[in-house]
Structure formats: structure tokens, C-alpha cells
C-alpha positions in Angstrom: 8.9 -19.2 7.5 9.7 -15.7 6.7 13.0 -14.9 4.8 14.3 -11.2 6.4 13.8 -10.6 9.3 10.9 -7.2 9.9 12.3 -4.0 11.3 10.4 -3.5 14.2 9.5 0.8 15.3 11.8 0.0 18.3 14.6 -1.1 16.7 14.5 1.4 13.7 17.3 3.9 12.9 16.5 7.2 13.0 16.4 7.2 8.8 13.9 4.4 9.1 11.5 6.2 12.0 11.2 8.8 9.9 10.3 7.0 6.9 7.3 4.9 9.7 6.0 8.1 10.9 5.3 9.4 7.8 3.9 5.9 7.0 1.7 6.3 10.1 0.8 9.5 9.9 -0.8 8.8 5.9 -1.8 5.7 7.1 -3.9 7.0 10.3 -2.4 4.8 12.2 -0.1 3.4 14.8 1.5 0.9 13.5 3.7 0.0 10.6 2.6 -2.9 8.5 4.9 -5.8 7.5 5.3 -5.1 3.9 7.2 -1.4 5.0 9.0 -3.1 7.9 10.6 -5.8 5.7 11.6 -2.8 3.1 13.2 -1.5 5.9 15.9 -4.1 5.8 17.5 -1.9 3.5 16.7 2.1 4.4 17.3 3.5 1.0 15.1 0.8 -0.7 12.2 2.0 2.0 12.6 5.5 1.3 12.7 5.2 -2.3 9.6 2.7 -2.0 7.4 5.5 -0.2 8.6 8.5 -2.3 7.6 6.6 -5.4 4.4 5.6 -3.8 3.5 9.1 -3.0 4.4 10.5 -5.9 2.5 7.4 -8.5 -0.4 7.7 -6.1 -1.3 11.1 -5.6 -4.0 13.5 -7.7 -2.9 13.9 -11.0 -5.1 13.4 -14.4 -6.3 9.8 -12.5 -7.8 10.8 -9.0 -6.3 8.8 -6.3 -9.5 6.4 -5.9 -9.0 5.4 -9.7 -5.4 4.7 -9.1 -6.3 2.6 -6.0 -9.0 0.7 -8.0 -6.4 0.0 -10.7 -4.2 -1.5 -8.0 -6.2 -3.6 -6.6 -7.0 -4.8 -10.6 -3.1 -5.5 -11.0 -2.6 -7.1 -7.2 -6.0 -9.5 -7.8 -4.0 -10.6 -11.6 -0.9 -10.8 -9.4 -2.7 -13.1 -7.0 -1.6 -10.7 -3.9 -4.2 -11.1 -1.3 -1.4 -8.8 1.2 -1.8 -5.7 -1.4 -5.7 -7.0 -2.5 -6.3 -6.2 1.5 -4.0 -2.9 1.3 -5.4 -1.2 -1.4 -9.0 -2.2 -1.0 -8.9 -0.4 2.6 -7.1 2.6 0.9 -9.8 2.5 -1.8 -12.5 2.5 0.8 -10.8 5.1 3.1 -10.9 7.1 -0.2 -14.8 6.4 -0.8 -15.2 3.5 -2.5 -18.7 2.0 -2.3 -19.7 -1.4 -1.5 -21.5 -1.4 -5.2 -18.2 -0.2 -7.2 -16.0 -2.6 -5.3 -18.5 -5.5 -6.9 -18.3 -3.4 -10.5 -14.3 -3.7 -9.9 -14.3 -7.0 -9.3 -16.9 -8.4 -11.7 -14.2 -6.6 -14.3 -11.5 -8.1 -13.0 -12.8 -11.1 -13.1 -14.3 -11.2 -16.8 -10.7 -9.7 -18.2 -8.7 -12.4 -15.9 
């Protein structure tokens, strides 16, 4: 039974629609998933959870595919199959193969 209660698009301030169209719009999608709509409980905690995001995830001296790879290492130690799914489709949508998602995983699994 779920704890908070999600923010739903509909019911969203005008602080908090901003923060899911720009969720959307990265995402390439059309809806907001749960882990963002129960941030949104508290607006300044959302916003501060996507600037962070975009800022940790984007090019730097770690390409953004590495940066995915790593966190899908840390959610598999973590035992999160909610960001294991979230960050293996960004991974993918980034280009990750079929044959370095098995590398990834054979090295998570050895250093687990």
C-alpha cells in the first residue's frame, strides 16, 4: 500500500507542470512516471531532484551511456528493479547493445 499519495499531471501546480514537461519532453514521452510524481509531493524536493539529475547525468569526462551503465551497477547492488528498469531503457535509448548490457551484468554480478 503506497505511503504518499502520486501527484497526478492534472492535479499539478503550475511549479510541478513545469518540472513534468520537462520530464516529458527528455523522456519522449507523455507521461510522467511514479518515482517523479511521488517527488512531487514536495515541489522544491522535485525540482531539485531533476536539476541534480541533469546536471550528474549529462556529457562531461563520463559520456552519458557510461554514467547510465554505472547506474544501473549501483541500482542492481541497491536491489532496485524500479531504477534497474529506468536506467536500462535510458541506457538503451542511449545505444546500449544487447551484448554490453550482458558485459554489465556479468560485472555486476561477479563484484556483487
Amino acid at each position: 500500500m503506497p505511503t504518499v499519495k502520486m501527484v497526478e499531471y492534472e492535479d499539478a501546480s503550475p511549479e510541478v507542470r513545469e518540472v513534468y514537461a520537462a520530464i516529458m519532453a527528455a523522456k519522449g514521452t507523455d507521461n510522467v512516471p511514479n518515482f517523479w510524481k511521488t517527488a512531487a509531493t514536495h515541489p522544491p524536493l522535485l525540482r531539485q531532484l531533476w536539476d541534480e539529475l541533469g546536471q550528474v547525468m549529462a556529457a562531461g569526462a563520463l559520456d552519458p551511456l557510461t554514467k547510465e551503465l554505472i547506474a544501473i551497477a549501483v541500482s542492481a547492488t541497491n536491489g532496485c528493479d524500479y531504477c534497474i528498469n529506468s536506467h536500462t531503457a535510458a541506457a538503451i535509448n542511449k545505444g546500449m547493445t544487447p551484448q554490453q548490457h550482458g558485459e554489465l551484468m556479468s560485472v555486476i554480478a561477479l563484484f556483487n
